[in-house]
SELOVO-121259 format. One record per residue (C-alpha): x, z, y; residue in one letter. Coordinates in steps of 0.02 Angstrom, whole numbers, plus 50000, padded with zeros to 5 digits. Each point is the difference from the previous one (the first is absolute). Layout:
XZYa...
***
This chain:
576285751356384x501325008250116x501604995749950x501875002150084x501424984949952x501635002450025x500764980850003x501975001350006x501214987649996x501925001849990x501204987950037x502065003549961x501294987350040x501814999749932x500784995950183x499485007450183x498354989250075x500374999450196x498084996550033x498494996849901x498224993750035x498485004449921x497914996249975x499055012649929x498354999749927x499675016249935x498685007950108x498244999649898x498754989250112x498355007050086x498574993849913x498075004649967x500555007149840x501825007250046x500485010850129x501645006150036x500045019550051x501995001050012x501474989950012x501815002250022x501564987649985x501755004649980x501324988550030x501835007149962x501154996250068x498804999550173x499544983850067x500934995450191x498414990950013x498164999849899x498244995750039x498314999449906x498744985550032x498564989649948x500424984649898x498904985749968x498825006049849x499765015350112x501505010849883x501015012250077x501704994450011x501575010150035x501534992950075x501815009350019x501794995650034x501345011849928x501594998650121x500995014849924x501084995849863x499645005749832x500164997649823x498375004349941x498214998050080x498265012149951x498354995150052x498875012349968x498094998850031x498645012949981x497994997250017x498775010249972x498434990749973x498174997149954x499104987449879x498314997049938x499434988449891x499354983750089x498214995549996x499644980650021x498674989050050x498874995849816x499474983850059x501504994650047x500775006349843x498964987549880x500124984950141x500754984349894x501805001050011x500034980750067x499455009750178x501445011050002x500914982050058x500455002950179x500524979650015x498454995649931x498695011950068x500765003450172x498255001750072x499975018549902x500225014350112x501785004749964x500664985849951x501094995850150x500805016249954x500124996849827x500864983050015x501755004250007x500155008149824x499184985249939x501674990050012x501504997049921x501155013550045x502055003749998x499735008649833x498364994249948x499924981249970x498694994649894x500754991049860x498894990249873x500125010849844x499565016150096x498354991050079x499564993749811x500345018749942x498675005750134x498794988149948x499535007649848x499405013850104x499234991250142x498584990249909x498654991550116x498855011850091x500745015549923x499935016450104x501535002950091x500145016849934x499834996249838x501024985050012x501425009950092x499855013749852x500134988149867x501684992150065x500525018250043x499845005749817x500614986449926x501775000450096x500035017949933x499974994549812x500924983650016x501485006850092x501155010549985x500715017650095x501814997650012x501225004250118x501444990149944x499174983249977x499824995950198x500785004150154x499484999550192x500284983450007x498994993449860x498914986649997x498344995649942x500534988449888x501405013349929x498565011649949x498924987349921x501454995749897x500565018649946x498145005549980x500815015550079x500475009150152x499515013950122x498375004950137x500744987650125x500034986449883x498185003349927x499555000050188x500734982850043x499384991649836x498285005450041x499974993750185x500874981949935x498574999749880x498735003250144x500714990850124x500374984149887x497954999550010x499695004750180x499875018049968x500445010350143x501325016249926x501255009750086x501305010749920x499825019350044x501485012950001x499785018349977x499945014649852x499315004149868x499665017749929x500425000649822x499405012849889x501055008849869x499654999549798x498795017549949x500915013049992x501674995750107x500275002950170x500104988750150x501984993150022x500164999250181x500764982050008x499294993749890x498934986150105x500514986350088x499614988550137x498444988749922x499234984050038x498194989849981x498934988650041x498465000950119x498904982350012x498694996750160x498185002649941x499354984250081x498785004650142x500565016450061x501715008950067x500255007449817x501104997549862x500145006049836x501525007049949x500614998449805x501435007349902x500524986049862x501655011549942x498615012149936x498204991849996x499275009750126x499024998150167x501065010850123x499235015350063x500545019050061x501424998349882x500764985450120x500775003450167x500154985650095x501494996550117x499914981150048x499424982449969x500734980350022x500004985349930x501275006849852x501385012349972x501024991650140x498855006350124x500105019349958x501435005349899x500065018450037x501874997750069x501054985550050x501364995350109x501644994650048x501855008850004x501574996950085x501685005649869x501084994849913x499305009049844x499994990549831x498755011049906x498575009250009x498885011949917x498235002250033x498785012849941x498245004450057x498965012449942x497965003850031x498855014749958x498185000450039x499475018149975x498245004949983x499705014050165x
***
């Protein structure tokens, strides 16, 4: 699938900021199955000072630094990009999901790479009742696909889509208790519940093309900024990327933009202002357009 995304996000303060830094991750990575045929970023007002770089899971990372005064700041990126569904290793696919333990199998090729998003993280500390939720799923000598897909579907029916029961900084624990909350929140549940049995996961940023009811046009806007899960298939330099918010295993429908160890690691913007301003409104808007 070709697609184009338009990823905008609008920031308007009640009081002049004098300078403002920023990180952006909003340019869709290179991969096997994704390639990027266009790109363009639009900073207003324009950056004194910006730069694009490498970080270290390999994501492209955009830094700026606003110096003009201003009231209101647009970042505006637009890619125009490739995807294809993945194709993955079979064997490695119905290997026992015990293997997929970097700590424990470190002889594995991969597994020195793997190792890091086997640990706790910032946002992804593996707390008791999220490993015992994962167990269910990740009976002895199971598959890890099948294992994977069985937690992945059963996050989808025992939680809850909603907006307004989490926020940024929710927990683990917070969404256990609600039963509720939003893509990033599926995302970090499902990596606690891995990781609380050795599982290597990482949390992956990007978009997600949604399609419109028959019959009604495509409402530019209408998509957001998405997030899932992709665990190491024990063995090899793959991983297998799931969807828990919608029970699916990602494909041409998913543009990727970065990986970490959690959200922490690749919010699409962050940074830090100098004012005196005492509110703020923020709104950010995506489109992924079929080309």
């Amino acid at each position: 699938m070709k697609y184009r995304v338009t990823h905008r996000t609008d920031y308007i303060y009640d009081a002049e900021v004098g300078s403002s830094y920023g990180l952006a991750h909003v340019v869709p990575r290179e991969l096997a199955w994704q390639r990027t045929r266009g790109h363009v970023l639009t900073i207003d007002p324009v950056p004194g000072d910006s730069g694009r770089h490498r970080d270290a899971y390999g994501n492209d990372a955009v830094y700026f630094h606003v110096t003009e005064p201003h009231e209101r700041l647009v970042i505006e990126a637009v890619t125009e990009v490739d995807v294809v569904p993945t194709v993955h290793d079979a064997a490695a696919l119905a290997a026992p999901w015990e293997l997929a333990r970097p700590l424990v199998h470190p002889e594995l090729p991969g597994a020195w790479a793997a190792t890091e998003f086997a640990l706790a993280s910032p946002k992804v500390v593996p707390v008791p009742d999220a490993t015992a939720y994962a167990a269910a799923s990740l009976t002895p000598g199971r598959p890890v696909r099948e294992a994977v897909g069985e937690l992945m579907a059963r996050i989808k029916t025992d939680f809850r889509y909603d907006s307004t029961a989490t926020t940024v900084t929710s927990t683990v624990p917070d969404v256990l208790a609600a039963r509720a909350g939003v893509c990033q929140d599926f995302a970090h549940l499902a990596i606690a519940g891995l990781r609380g049995h050795g599982v290597a996961a990482r949390y992956v940023s990007g978009y997600l093309a949604t399609q419109p009811p028959p019959g009604k046009e495509r409402m530019v806007g209408a998509d957001a900024s998405h997030a899932w899960v992709a665990v190491w298939l024990p063995g090899t330099e793959e991983w297998l990327a799931f969807d828990p918010t919608n029970d699916m295993w990602v494909g041409d429908r998913h543009v990727t933009v970065a990986w970490g160890r959690d959200y922490g690691d690749v919010p699409p913007v962050k940074g830090v202002i100098f004012t005196e301003a005492k509110r703020s409104i923020l709104h950010v808007s995506v489109d992924v357009a079929p080309v």
